[in-house]
C-alpha positions as CSV (number, residue, x, y, z in Angstrom):
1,X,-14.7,-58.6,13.8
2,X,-11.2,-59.6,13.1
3,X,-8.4,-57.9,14.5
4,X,-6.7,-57.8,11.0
5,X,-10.3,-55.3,10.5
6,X,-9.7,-53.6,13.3
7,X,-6.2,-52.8,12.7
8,X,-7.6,-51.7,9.2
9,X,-10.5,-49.2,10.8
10,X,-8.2,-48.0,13.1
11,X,-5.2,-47.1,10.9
12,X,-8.0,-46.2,7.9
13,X,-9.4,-43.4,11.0
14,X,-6.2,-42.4,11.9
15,X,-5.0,-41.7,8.6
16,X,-8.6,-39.5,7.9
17,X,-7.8,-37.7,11.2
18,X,-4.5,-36.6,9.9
19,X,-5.5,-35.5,6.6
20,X,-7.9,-33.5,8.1
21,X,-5.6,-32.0,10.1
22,X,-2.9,-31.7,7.3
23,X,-6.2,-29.6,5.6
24,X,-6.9,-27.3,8.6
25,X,-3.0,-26.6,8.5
26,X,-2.9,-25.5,4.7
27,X,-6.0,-23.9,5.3
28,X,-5.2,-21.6,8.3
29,X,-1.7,-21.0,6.6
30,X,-3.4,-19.8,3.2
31,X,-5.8,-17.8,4.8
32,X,-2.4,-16.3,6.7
33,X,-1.1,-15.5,3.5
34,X,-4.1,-13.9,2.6
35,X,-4.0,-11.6,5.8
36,X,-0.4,-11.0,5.1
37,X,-0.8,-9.8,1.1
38,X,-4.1,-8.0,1.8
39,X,-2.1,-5.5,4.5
40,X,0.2,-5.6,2.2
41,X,-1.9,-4.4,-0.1
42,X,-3.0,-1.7,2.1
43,X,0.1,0.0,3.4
44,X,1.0,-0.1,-0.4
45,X,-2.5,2.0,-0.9
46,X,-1.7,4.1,2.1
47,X,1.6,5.2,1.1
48,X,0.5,6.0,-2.2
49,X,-1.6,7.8,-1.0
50,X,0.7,9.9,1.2
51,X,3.3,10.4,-1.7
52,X,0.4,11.6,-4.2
53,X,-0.3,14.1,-1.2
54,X,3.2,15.4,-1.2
55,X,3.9,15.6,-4.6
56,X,0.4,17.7,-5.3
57,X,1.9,20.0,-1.9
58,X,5.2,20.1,-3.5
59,X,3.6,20.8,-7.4
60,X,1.5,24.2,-5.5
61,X,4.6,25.6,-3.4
62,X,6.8,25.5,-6.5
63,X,4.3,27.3,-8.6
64,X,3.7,30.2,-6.2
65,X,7.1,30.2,-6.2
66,X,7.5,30.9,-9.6
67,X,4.4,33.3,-9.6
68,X,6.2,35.2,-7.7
69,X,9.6,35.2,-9.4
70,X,7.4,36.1,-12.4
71,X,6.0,38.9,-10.8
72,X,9.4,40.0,-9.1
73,X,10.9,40.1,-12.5
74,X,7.9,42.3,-14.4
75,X,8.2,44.5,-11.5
76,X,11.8,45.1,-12.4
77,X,11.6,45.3,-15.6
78,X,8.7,48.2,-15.1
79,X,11.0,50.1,-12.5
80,X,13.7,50.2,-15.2
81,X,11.5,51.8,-17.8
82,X,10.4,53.6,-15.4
83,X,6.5,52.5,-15.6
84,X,6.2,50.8,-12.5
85,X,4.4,52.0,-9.5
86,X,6.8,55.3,-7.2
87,X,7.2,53.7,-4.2
């Protein structure tokens, strides 16, 4: 074997190796990326979550609220006509 071939099959192996390694790279950096938008993903679902909890909290306080404003106010009302309950 020459060593113009050997040069050749040397360089030729070389130049696989680093492709390869060029491959692993873009691999383990897309699968990174991956990782990354998937937890992404998830603290997005989790604080969703959370809010939707809050608001429906938020929705049920406010209408015993006004249940109770309701109720003040036709309590009133029957005190001044004088139907309501002697306390």
């Amino acid at each position: 074997m020459s060593s113009t071939q050997f040069n050749a099959g040397q360089t030729h192996g070389q130049a696989q190796a680093k492709t390869e390694e060029w491959v692993q790279s873009a691999k383990d950096t897309a699968n990174a990326a991956s990782d990354r938008a998937s937890n992404a993903t998830q603290n997005t679902r989790e604080s969703a979550q959370r809010g939707a909890d809050q608001t429906a909290g938020f929705l049920q306080q406010t209408g015993e609220q006004v249940k109770n404003m309701a109720q003040g106010a036709i309590d009133g009302v029957k005190n001044t006509l004088g139907v309501g309950d002697k306390k």
